[in-house]
Structures are given as C-alpha cells and as structure tokens.
C-alpha positions as CSV (number, residue, x, y, z in Angstrom):
1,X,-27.0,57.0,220.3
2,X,-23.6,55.6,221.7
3,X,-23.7,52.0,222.3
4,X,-20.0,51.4,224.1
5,X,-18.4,49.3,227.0
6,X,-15.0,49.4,228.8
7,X,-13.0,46.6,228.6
8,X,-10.8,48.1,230.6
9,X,-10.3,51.4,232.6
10,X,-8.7,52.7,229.2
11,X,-9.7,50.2,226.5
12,X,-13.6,50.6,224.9
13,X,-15.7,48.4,223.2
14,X,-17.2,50.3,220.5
15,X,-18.4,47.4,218.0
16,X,-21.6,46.1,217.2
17,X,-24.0,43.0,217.1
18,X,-25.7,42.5,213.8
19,X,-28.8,40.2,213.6
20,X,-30.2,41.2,210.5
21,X,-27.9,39.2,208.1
22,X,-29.2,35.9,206.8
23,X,-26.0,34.4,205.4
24,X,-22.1,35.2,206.5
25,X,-20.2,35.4,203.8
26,X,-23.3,34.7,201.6
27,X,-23.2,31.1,202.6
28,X,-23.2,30.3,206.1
29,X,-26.2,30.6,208.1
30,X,-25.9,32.7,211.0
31,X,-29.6,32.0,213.2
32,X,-28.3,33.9,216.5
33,X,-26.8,37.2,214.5
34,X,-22.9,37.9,214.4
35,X,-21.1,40.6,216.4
36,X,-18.6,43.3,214.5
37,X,-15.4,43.5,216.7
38,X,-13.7,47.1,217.2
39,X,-12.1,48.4,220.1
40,X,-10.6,52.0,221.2
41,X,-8.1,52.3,223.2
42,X,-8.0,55.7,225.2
43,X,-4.4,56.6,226.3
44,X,-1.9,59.6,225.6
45,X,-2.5,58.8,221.9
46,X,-5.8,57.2,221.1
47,X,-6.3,53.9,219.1
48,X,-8.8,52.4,217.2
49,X,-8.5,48.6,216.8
50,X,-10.0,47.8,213.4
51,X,-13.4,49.1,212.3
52,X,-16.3,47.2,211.6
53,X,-19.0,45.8,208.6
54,X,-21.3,47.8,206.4
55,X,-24.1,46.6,208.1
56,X,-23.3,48.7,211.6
57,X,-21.8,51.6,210.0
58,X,-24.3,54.1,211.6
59,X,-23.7,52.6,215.1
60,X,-20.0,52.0,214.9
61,X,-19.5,55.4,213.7
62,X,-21.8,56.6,216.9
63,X,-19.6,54.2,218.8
64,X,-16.4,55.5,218.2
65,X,-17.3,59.3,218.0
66,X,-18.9,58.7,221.6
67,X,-16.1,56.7,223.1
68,X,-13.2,59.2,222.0
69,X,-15.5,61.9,223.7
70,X,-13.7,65.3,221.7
71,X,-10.3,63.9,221.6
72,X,-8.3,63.3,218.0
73,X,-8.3,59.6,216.9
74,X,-4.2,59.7,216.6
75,X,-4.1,56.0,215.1
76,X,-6.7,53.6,213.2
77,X,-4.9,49.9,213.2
78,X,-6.0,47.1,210.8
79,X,-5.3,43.7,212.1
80,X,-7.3,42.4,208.8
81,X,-8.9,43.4,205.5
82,X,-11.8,42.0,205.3
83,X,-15.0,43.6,204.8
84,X,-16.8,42.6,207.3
85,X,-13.7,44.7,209.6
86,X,-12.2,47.1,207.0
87,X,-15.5,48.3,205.8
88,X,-15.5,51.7,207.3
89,X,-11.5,52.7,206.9
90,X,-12.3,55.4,204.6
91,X,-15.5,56.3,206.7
92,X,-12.8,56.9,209.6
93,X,-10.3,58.2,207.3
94,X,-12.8,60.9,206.7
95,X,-14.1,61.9,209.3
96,X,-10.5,62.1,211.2
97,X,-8.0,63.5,208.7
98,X,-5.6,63.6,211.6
99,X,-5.6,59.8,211.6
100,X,-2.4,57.5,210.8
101,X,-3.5,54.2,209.8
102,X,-1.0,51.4,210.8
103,X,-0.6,48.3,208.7
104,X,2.0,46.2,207.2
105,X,3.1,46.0,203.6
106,X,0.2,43.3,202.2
107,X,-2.7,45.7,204.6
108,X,-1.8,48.6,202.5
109,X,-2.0,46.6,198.8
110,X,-5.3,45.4,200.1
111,X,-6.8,49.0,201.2
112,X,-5.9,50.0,197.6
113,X,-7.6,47.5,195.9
114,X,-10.7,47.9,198.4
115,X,-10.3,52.1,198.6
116,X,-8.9,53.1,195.4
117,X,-9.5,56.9,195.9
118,X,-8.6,57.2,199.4
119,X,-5.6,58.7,199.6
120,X,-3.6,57.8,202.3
121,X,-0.4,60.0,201.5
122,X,1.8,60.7,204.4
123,X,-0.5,58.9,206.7
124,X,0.9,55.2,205.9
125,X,2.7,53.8,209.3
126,X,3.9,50.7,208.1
127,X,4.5,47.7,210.5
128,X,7.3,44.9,211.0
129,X,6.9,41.8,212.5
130,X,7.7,42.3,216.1
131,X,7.3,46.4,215.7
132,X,5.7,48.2,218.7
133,X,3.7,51.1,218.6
134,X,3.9,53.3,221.5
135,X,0.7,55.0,222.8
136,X,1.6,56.1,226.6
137,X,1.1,53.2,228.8
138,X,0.1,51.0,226.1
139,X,2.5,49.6,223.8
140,X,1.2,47.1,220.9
141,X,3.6,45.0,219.5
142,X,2.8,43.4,215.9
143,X,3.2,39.7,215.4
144,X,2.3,38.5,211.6
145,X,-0.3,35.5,211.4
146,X,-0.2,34.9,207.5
147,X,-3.2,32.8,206.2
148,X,-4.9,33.1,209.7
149,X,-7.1,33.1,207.6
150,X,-6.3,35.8,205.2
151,X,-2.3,36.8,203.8
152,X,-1.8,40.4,205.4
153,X,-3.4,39.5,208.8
154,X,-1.5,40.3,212.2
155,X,-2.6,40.3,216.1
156,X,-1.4,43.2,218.2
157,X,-0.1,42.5,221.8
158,X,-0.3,44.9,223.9
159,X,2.9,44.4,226.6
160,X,2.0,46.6,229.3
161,X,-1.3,45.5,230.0
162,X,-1.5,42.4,228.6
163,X,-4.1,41.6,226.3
164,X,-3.7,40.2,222.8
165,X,-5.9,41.8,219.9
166,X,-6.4,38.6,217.8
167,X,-8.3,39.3,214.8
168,X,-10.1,36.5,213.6
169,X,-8.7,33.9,215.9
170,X,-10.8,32.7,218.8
171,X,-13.7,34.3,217.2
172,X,-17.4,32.9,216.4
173,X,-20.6,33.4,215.1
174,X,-23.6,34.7,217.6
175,X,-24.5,37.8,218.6
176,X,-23.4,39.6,222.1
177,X,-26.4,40.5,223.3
178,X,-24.5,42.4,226.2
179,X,-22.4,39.7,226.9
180,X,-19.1,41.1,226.7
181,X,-17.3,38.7,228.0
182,X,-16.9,34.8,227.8
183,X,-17.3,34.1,231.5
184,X,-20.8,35.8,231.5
185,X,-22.5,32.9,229.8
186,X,-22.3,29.1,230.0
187,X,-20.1,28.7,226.7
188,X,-19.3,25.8,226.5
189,X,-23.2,24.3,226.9
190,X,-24.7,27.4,224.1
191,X,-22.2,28.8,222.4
192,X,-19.0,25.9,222.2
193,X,-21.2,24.5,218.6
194,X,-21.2,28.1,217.1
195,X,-17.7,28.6,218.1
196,X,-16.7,25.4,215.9
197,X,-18.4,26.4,213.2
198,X,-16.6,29.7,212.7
199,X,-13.0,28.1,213.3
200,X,-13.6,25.4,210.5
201,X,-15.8,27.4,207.9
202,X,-13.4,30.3,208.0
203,X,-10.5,29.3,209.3
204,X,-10.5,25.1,209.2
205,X,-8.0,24.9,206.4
206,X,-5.5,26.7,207.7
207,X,-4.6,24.6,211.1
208,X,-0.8,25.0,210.0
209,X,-0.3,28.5,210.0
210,X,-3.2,29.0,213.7
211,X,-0.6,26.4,215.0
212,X,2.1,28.2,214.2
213,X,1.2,31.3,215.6
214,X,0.5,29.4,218.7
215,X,4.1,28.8,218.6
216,X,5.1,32.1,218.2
217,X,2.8,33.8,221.4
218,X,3.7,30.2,223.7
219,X,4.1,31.5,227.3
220,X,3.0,35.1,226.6
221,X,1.6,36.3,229.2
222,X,-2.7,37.2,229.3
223,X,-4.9,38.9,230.7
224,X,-7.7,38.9,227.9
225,X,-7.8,37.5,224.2
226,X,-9.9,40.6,222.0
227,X,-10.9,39.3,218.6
228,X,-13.1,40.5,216.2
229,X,-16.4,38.3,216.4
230,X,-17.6,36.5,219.8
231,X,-16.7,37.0,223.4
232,X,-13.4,38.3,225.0
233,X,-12.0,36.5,226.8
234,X,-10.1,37.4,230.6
235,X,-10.1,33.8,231.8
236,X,-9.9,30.1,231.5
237,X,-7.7,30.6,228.9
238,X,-6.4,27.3,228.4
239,X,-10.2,26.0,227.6
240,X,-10.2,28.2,224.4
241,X,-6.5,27.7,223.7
242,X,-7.2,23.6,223.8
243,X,-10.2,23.5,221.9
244,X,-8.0,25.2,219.2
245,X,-5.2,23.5,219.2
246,X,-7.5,20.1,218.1
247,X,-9.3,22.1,215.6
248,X,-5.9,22.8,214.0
249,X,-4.2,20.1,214.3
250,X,-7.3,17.8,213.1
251,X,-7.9,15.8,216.2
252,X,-11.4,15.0,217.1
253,X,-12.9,16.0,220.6
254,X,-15.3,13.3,221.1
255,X,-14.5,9.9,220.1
256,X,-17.8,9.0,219.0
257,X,-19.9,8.9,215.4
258,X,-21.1,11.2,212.9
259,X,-23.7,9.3,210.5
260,X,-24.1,11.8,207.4
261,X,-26.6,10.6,205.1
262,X,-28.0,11.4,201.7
263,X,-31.8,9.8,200.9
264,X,-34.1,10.7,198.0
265,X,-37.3,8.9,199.6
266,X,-36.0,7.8,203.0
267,X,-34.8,4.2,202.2
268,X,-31.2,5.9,203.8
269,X,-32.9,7.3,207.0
270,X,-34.1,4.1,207.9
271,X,-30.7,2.5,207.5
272,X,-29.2,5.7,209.4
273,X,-31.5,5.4,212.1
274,X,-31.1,1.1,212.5
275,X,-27.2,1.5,212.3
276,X,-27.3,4.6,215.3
277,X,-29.4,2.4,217.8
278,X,-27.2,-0.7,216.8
279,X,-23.9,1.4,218.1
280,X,-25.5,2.8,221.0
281,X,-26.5,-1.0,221.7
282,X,-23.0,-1.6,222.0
283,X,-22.7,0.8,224.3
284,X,-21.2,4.1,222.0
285,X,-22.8,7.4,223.1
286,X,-23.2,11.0,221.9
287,X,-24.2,9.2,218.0
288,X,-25.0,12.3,215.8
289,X,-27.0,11.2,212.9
290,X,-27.6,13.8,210.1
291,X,-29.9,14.1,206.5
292,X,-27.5,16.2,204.0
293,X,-30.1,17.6,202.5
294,X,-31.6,19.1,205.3
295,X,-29.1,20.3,207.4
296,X,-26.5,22.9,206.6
297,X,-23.1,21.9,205.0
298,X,-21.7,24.3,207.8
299,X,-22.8,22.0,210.4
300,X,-21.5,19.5,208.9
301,X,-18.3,20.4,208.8
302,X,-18.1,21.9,211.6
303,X,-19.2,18.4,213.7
304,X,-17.1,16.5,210.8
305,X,-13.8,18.0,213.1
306,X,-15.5,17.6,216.3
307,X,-16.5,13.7,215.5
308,X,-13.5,10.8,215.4
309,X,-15.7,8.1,213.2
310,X,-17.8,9.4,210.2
311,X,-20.5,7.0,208.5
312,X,-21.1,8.1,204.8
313,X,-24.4,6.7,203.5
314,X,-25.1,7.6,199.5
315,X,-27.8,6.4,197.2
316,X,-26.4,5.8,193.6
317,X,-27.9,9.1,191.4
318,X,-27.4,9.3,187.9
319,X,-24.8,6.8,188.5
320,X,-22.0,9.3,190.3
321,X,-22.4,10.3,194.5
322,X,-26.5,11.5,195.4
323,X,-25.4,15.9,195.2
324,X,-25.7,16.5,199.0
325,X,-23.1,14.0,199.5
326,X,-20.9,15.3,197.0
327,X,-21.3,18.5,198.3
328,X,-20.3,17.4,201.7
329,X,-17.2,15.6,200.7
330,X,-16.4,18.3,199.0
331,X,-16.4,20.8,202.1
332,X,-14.2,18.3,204.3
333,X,-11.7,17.9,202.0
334,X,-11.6,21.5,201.1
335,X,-11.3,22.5,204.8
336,X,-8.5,19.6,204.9
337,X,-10.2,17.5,207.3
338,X,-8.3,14.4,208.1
339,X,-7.4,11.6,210.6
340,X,-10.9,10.2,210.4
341,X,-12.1,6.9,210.7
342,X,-14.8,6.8,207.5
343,X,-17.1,3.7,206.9
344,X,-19.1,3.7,203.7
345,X,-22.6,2.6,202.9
346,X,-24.1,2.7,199.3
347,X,-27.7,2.0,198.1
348,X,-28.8,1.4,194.8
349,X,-31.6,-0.7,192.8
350,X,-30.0,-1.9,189.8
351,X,-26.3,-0.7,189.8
352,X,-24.8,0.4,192.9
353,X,-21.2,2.2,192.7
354,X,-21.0,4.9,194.9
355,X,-18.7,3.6,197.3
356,X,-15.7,3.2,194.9
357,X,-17.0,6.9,194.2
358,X,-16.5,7.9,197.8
359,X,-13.3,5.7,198.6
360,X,-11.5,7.6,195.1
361,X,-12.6,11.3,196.2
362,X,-11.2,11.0,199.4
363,X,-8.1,9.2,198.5
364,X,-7.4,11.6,195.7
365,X,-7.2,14.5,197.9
366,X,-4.0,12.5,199.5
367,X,-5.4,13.7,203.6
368,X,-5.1,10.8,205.9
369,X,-8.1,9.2,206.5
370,X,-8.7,5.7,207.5
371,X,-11.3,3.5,205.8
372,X,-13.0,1.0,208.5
373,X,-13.3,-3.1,206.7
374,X,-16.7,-3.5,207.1
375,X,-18.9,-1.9,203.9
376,X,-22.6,-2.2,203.1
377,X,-24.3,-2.1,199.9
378,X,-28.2,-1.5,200.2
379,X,-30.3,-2.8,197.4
380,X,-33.3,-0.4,197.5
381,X,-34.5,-1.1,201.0
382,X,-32.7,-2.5,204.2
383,X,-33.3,-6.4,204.6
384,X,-32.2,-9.1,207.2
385,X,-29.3,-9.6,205.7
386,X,-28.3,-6.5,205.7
387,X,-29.0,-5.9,209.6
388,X,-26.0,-8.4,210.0
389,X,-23.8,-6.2,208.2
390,X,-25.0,-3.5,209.9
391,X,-24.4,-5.7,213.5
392,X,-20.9,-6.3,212.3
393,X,-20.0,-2.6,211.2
394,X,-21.8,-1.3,214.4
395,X,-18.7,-3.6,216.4
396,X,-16.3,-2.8,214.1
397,X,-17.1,1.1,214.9
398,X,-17.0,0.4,218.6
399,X,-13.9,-1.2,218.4
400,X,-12.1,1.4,216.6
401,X,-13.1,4.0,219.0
402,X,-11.1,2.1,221.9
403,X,-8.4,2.1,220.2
C-alpha cells in the first residue's frame, strides 16, 4: 500500500519513517525512529530525488511505484551515497530500465564500489558544479557540498520553484509520524535536542565545508529546505539557518554549564551535584549535569556544542582518565569541538593525576579551548575544604560566562 504526500502540486513525498532500528549507524541511539528522505518530482520528465535505506525497501518501492502512477521514471538523482539513501539504486535501476541516474564524477566511483554488477552503461548523466537539469518547469541546478559530510555529496536547487534538495544538511533523527513539515510541530521545545544531535554526530566535524556551502547558496531565494532525514522546511528559515551556522562555526547557544562526570561508586555524583547547586546559587541557570556512564556519548556531544562552559570530573583508574571520560574526550575532539571554557576536577585516594591527563589530551589535539584557574583535586570523598574550592570555581564559572 502507497504511503505518499505532496509537497507540492508536482513534488511527492515518497520516503519512509523507520522505527524499528535500535542504533544509526550502529552507534547512535535513535529512541523516536529515523525517517528515510526521498522525493519525486512529477513534471514533463519525472524525478526521483535519492532513494531510501534497506530497512523501507518494501514501502519506498510502494511509494514510488504509487506516486509515478504508470508514467516512466525518466531520471533517479543521487545527492549522496550512503546507505541509508543509496540503498535501493539498483532496486530502481531494475525495476525502470528506462532510468538515467545523474550524479557527479565521485557519485559514480561510489555506486561501483556499492553496486559492482549494475551496469549503468549508457545511462551515466554526469553532473558539474553549477549544471542544471531541465525537467519542464522544474530545473535543478547542482551545487557540490564536499565533506557535507561525505566527499561526492551535492544539493540540487531547484530555480523555478524554489526549493533546495539538501541532502544531509538540516536533517535529524526522529521519526515523521505524519508530520511533514517543520511548522506542524513545536520544534524547537521536542525536536531542536534531536536535531543537534544529528548535526554534530554526523556532521559536527565538518563545520568548514556546512559554512562554506552557506556561502555559496547566501541570498538564494526559498521556498522550502528538503533534506533527507527530519522535517521540510517552508518557513522560519532563518531559525534553522542560525542554529547552523553556531553548530559550524563552534559557538555555544546557551552560555551556561555542562558538568560531565565519571564515578565508579558515586564519590563524583556527590561533587557534581554540590558544584551545580553552588552555580545556580550564584545565580547561573539551565546547569546540565550528566554521569558518562550512563548517558549516551551522543548526548554528550551533542550538548558539549550547545553548552559554553564544560566541567570535567574524573576519578584516577588504573592510573590514566576513568574509560567513560576518555571516551568522551575522545568524541569532542574528534568532532573538533572547540572554543570552550573547560574546568577540571580529579579524584583519587592515593595518587591523583588525571587532570594533567585531561589538560594534555586536549591540548594535543591543538583546538582552542580555554582552561578556567580554579582546579580541584578530590581525595576519595568531598570534604569542607574542598566546598571552598568548589565556592571559588562556582564564581570563577559565573564570571566567565559574563564575559
């Protein structure tokens, strides 16, 4: 059974929601499903924008067979190569033998190493950046967004009617659940966190090149953003197009605190939980305190871009940084995460060294952080002492968020 939507009067959604999958990309949870991004578009030649993941193949394939309604599919374009989008080329391939698939140079080296007996001969309509391809009314022009977040990736503007086919960009995580479009649900209260946390698991270390192809689409004119997971977009533009721009160029949206602490028998939940109501005793809101080992390193990443301060608290394990920690440091500096104000608490009953630990991991990576003056070291349990520190790093915290 056909499962479509129009977009427009002439443009079809024919992609699909998947809630089944546990893990995207076999490591990032996905609780609220992820939705498989295809679209046709229905003129004097037809044109199917991408295709979708393995998972949906029955219903995309219903989808698109429905939507095109007897007529030829004249054109399949691939925006990207990944699986979860290029799964069911050959399925299309197949099925329409009348079919041109348009991609650039890199699409095609990619479909061979994916399809290696599909034989694409004389069916190959390979794309320049700034080519058009001329459907009737509907003309998409190709502009190249390398390492957004893959090498061969383009979006596809469409001049006439104005809507940009983005491929991964401006997408997210979540299901549809019918809700075609952003301005149907309250994003930015349900769906804002799970947008984040696609940007800066899949996309985070790239903020160069999604800044550069801001630069290159800069005063084009919209009337919807189409990309391959999440809403679409057909207003508030500039809400999306903001909340970008900081996530690339690593600038923090709130100007408040992310504690991120590691505890083997809650010694470093107690001094998470004195430090959070000490800085929102001097007056800092919107504190986010979280256990590494507990909550997914995807979160905490993703609120590591949204946060301006971070607090690092590690016990000392086997002498080197407690695993969860490590493991977090090592997803911020991966993703390039930067410009953050980091303070530093270690714990430890007879040797405490973690801090150095921390302080070299980050510095070695050579991103610009900066390290706040006031550090802590925790012999086994928080004592009075301590608490003064703790008074005196709160301050220091609040101080460097007015600034």
């Amino acid at each position: 059974m056909k499962n479509i939507r129009k977009v427009t009067e002439d443009v079809i959604y024919v992609g699909a929601d998947d809630r089944k999958l546990d893990l995207f990309e076999g490591h990032l949870p996905i609780s609220y499903g992820v939705s498989y991004n295809s679209y046709l578009i229905t003129d004097e030649k037809t044109c199917l924008m991408d295709t979708a993941d393995s998972s949906v193949t029955r219903q995309f394939i219903e989808n698109v067979q429905g939507a095109l309604d007897g007529r030829k599919l004249d054109y399949l374009v691939v925006l990207h190569m990944e699986p979860d989008h290029c799964y069911n080329i050959e399925q299309i391939v197949l099925r329409h033998p009348e079919c041109q698939v348009v991609g650039n140079e890199k699409t095609f080296d990619f479909i061979a190493n994916f399809f290696p007996n599909l034989d694409l001969e004389g069916k190959k309509v390979v794309v320049s950046e700034g080519d058009v391809l001329d459907l009737g009314k509907h003309k998409l022009k190709f502009i190249f967004a390398p390492m957004v977040h893959w090498p061969e990736v383009m979006i596809a503007y469409d001049v006439t009617s104005q809507l940009l086919f983005s491929a991964d960009a401006f997408g997210m995580f979540g299901a549809l659940d019918g809700n075609l479009f952003a301005d149907n649900v309250d994003f930015d209260r349900d769906h804002l966190d799970e947008a984040r946390r696609y940007y800066t698991n899949i996309v985070g270390k790239y903020g160069m090149q999604v800044l550069s192809l801001f630069k290159k689409v800069e005063g084009v004119p919209l009337k919807m953003i189409l990309p391959l997971h999440g809403y679409i977009w057909r207003d508030n533009f500039s809400y999306i197009l903001n909340k970008y721009t900081l996530w690339a160029s690593y600038t923090p949206e709130v100007k408040s605190v992310l504690i991120v602490y590691g505890t083997m028998y809650g010694d470093n939940a107690c001094v998470a939980n004195t430090l959070a109501n000490k800085l929102s005793e001097n007056g800092v809101k919107d504190i986010r305190v979280y256990d590494a080992s507990v909550v997914s390193s995807s979160v905490l990443l993703s609120d590591s871009f949204k946060y301006s301060n971070i607090v690092i608290i590690s016990p000392t394990y086997n002498m080197t940084i407690y695993p969860d920690i490590e493991e977090y440091l090592t997803d911020i500096l991966r993703m390039g995460l930067r410009n953050r104000k980091i303070s530093i608490i270690e714990n430890g009953s007879w040797a405490p060294n973690v801090k150095n630990l921390i302080k070299a991991k980050i510095e070695n990576s050579k991103l610009p952080f900066e390290f706040l003056k006031t550090e802590l070291t925790v012999r086994s349990s928080l004592k009075e002492e301590d608490e003064k520190i703790l008074n005196q790093m709160a301050l220091e915290i609040k101080e460097s968020l007015d600034r």
